[in-house]
DSSP file (Angstrom, degrees, kcal/mol; ACC not computed):
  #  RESIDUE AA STRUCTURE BP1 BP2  ACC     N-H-->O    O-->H-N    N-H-->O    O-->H-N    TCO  KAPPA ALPHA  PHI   PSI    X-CA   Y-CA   Z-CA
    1    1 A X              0   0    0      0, 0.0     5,-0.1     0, 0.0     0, 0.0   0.000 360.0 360.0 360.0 137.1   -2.5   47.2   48.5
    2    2 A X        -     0   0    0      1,-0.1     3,-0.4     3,-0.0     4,-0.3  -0.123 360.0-125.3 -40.5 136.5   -2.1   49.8   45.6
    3    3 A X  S >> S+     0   0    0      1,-0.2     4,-2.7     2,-0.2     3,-2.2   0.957 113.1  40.9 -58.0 -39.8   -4.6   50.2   43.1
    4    4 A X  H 3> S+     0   0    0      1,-0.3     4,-1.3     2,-0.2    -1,-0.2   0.738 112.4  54.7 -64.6  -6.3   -1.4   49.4   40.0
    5    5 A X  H 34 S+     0   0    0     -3,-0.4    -1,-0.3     2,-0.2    -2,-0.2   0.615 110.0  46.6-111.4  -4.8    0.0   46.7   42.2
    6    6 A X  H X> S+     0   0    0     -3,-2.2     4,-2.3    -4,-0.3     3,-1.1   0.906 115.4  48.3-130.5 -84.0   -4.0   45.2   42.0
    7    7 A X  H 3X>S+     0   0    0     -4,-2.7     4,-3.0     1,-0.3     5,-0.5   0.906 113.8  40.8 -20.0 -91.9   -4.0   45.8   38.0
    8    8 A X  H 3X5S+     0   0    0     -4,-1.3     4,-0.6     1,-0.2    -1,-0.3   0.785 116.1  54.5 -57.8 -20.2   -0.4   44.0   37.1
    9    9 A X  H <>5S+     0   0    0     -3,-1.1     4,-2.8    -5,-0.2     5,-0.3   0.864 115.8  34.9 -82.4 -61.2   -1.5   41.2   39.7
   10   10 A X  H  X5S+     0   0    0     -4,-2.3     4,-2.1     1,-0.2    -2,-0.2   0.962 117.8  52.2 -54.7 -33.5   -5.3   40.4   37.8
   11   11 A X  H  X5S+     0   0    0     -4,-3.0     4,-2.5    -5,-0.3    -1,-0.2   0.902 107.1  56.3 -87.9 -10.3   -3.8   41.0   34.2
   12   12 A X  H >X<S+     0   0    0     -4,-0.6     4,-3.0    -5,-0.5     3,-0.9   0.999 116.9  38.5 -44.5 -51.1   -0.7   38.3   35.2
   13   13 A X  H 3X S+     0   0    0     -4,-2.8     4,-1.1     1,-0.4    -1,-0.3   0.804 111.7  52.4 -95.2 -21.6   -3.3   36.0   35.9
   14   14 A X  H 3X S+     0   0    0     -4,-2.1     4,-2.0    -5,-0.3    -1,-0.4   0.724 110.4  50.1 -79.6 -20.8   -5.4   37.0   33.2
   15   15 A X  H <X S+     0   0    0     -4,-2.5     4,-0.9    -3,-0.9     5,-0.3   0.962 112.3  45.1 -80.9 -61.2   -2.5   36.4   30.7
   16   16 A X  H  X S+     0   0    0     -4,-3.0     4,-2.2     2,-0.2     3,-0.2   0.859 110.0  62.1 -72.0 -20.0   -1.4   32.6   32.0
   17   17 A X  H  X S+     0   0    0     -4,-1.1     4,-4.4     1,-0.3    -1,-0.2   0.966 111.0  35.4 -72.2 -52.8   -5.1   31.8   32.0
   18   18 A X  H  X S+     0   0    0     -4,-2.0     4,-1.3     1,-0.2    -1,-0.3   0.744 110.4  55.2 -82.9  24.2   -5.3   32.3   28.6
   19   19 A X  H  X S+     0   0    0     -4,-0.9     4,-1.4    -3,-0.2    -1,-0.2   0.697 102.6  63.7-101.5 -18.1   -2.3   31.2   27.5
   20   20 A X  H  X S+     0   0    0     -4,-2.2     4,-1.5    -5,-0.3    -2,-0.2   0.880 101.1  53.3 -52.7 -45.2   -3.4   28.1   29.3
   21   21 A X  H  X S+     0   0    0     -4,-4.4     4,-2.1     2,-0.1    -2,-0.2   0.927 104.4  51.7 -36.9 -60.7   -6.3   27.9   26.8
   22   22 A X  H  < S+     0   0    0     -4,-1.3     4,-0.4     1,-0.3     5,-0.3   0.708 103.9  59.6 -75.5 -16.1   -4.3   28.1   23.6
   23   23 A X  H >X S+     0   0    0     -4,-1.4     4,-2.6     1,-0.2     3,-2.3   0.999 105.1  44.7 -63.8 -56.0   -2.3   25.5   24.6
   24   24 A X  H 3X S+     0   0    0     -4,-1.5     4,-1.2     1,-0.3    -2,-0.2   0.787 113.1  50.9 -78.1 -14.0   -4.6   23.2   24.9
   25   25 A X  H 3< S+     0   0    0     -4,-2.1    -1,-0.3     2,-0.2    -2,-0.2   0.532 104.7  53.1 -57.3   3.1   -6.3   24.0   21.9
   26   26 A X  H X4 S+     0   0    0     -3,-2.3     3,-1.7    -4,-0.4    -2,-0.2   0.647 110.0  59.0-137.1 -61.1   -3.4   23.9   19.8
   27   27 A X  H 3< S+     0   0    0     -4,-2.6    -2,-0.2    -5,-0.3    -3,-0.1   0.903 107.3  35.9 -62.8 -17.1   -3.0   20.4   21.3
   28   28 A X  T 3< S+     0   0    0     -4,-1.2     2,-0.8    -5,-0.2    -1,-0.2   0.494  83.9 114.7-114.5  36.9   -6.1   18.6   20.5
   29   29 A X  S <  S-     0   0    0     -3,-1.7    -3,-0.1     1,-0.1    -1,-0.1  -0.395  76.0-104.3 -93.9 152.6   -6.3   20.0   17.6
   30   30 A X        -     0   0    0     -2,-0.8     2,-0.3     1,-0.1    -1,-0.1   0.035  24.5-138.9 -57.4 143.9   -5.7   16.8   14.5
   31   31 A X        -     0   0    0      1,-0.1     2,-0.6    -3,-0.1    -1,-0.1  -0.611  25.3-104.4 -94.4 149.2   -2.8   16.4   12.7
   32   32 A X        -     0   0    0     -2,-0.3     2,-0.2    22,-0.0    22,-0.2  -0.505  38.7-168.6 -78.3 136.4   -3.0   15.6    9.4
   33   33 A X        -     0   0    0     -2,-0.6     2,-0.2    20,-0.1    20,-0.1  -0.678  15.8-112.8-125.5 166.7   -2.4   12.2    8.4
   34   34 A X        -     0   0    0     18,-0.7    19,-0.1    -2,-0.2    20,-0.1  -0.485  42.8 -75.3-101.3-174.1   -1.7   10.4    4.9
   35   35 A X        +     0   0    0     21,-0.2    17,-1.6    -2,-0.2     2,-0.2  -0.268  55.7 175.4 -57.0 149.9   -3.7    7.6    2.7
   36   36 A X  E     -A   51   0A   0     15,-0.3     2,-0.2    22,-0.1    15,-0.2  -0.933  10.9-172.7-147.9 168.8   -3.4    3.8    4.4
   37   37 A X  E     -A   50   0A   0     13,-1.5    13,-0.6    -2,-0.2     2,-0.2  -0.510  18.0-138.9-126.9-178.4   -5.0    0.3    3.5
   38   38 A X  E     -A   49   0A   0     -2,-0.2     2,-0.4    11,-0.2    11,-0.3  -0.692  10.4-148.7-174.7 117.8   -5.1   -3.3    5.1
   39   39 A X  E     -A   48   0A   0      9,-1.4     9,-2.7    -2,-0.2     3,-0.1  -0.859  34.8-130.0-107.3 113.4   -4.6   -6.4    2.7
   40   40 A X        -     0   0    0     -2,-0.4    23,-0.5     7,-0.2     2,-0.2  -0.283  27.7 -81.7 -68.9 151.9   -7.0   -9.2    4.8
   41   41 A X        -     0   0    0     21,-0.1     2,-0.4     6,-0.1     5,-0.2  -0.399  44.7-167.4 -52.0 114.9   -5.8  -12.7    5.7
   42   42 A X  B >   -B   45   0B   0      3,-0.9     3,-3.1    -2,-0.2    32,-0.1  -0.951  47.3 -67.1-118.9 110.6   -6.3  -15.1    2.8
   43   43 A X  T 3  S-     0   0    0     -2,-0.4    27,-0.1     1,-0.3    25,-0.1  -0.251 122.1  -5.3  65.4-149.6   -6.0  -18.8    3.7
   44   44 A X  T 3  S+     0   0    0     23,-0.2     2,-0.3    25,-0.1    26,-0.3   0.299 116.0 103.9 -69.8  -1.2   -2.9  -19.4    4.6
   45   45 A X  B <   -B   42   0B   0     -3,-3.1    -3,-0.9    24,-0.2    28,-0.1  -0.590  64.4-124.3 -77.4 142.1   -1.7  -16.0    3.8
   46   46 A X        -     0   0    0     -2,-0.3    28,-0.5    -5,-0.2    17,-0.3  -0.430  21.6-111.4 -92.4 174.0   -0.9  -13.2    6.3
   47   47 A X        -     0   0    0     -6,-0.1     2,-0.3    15,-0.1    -7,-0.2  -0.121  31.7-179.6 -70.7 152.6   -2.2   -9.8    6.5
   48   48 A X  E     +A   39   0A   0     -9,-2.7    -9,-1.4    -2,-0.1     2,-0.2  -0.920   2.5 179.1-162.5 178.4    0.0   -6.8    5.7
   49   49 A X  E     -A   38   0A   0     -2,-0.3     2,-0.5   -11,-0.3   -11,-0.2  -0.901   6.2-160.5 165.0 144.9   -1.1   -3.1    5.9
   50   50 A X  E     -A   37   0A   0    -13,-0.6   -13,-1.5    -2,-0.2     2,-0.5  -0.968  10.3-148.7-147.5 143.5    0.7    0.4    5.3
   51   51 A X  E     -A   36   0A   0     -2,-0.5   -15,-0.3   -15,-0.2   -16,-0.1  -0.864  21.6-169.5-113.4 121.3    0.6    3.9    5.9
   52   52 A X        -     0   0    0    -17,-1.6   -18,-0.7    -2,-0.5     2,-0.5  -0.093  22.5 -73.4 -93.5-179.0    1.8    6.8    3.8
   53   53 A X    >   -     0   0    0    -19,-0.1     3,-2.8   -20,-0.1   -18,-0.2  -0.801  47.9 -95.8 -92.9 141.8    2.5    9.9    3.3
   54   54 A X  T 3  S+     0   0    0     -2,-0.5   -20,-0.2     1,-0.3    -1,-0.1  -0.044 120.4  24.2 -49.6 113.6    0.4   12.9    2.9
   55   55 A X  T 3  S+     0   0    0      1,-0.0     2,-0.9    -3,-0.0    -1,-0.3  -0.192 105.9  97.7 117.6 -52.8    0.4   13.2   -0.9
   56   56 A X    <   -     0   0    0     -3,-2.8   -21,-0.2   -21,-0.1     2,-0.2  -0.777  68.7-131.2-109.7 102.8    1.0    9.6   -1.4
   57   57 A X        -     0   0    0     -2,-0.9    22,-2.1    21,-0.1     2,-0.1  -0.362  21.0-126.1 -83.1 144.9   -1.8    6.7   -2.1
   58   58 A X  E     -C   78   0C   0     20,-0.3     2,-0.5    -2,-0.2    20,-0.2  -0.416  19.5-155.6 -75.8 132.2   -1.9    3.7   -0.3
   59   59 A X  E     +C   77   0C   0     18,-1.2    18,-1.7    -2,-0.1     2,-0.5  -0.927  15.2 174.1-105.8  85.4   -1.8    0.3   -2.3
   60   60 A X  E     +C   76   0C   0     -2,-0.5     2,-0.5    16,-0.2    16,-0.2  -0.878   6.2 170.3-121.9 131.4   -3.2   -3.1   -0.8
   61   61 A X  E     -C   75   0C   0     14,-2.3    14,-1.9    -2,-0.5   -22,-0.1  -0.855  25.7-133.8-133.8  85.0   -3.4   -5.8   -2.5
   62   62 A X        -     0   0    0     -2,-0.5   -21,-0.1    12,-0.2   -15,-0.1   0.051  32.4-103.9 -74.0 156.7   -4.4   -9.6   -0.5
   63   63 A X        -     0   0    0    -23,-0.5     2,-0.4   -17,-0.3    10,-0.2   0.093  24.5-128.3 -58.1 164.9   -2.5  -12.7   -1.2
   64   64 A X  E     -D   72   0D   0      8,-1.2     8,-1.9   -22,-0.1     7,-1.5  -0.992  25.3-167.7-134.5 159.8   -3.7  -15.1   -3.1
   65   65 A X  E     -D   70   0D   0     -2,-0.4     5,-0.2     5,-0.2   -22,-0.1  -0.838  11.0-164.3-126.2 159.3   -3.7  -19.2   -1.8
   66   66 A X  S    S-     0   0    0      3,-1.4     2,-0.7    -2,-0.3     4,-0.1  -0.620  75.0 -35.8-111.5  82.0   -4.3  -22.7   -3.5
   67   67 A X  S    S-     0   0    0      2,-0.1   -23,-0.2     1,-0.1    -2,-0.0  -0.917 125.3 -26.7 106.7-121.0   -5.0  -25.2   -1.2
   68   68 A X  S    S+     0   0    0     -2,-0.7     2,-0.4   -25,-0.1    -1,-0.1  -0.290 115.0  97.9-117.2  56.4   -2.9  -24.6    1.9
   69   69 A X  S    S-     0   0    0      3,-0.0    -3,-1.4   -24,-0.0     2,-1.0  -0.999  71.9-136.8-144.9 139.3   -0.3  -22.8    0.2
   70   70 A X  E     +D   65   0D   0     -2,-0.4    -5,-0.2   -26,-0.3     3,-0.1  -0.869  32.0 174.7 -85.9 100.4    0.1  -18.9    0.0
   71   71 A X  E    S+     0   0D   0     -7,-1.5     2,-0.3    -2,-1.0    -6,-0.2   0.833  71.7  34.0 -75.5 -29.4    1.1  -18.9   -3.9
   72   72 A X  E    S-D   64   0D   0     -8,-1.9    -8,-1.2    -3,-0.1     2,-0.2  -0.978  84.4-136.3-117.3 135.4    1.1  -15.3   -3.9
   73   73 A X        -     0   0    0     -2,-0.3   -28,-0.0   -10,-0.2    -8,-0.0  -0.700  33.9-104.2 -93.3 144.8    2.1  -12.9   -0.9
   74   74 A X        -     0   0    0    -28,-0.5     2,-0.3    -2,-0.2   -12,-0.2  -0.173  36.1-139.7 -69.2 172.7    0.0  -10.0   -0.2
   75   75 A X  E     +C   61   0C   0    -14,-1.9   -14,-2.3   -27,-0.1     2,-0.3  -0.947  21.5 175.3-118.1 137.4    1.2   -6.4   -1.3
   76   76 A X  E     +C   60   0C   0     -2,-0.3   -16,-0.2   -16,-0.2     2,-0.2  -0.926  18.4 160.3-134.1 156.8    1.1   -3.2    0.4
   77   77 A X  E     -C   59   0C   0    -18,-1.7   -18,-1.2    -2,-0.3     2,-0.3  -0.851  36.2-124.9-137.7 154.7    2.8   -0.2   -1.2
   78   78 A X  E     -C   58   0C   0     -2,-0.2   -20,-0.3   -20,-0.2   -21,-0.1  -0.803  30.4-138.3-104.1 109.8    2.9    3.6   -1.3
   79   79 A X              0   0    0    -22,-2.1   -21,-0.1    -2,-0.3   -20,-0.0   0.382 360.0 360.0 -59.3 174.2    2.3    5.2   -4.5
   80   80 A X              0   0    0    -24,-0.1    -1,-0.1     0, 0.0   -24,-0.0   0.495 360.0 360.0-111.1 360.0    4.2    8.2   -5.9
């Protein structure tokens, strides 16, 4: 085989290996995420929970009960 035909075959392969690298770094690298909460089970009140957007803080706020009654429902929000 020819020495050039030796050369363009090893840097092919050297090229897809690393472009095989950066892909998978560029995939695990973490995404940026926004603010969230989780408003807990009170009594007879359910759970609720939110997530936002980056920029935007998360509001949770649990129910409140008397007896067996949810008198208040919990809140979750995103601020501005």
């Amino acid at each position: 085989m020819n020495v050039a035909v030796r050369m363009v075959v090893l840097l092919l392969v050297a090229a897809m290996i690393a472009s095989c690298g950066t892909k998978r770094t560029r995939a695990t690298k973490p995404s940026a995420s926004g603010s969230s909460c989780v408003a807990p089970v009170v009594g007879p009140c359910p759970s609720c929970s939110i997530s936002c957007q980056i920029g935007k803080p998360a509001s949770c706020l649990p129910g409140e009960a008397t007896g067996p009654t949810c008198t208040t429902p919990p809140a979750c929000k995103c601020g501005e």
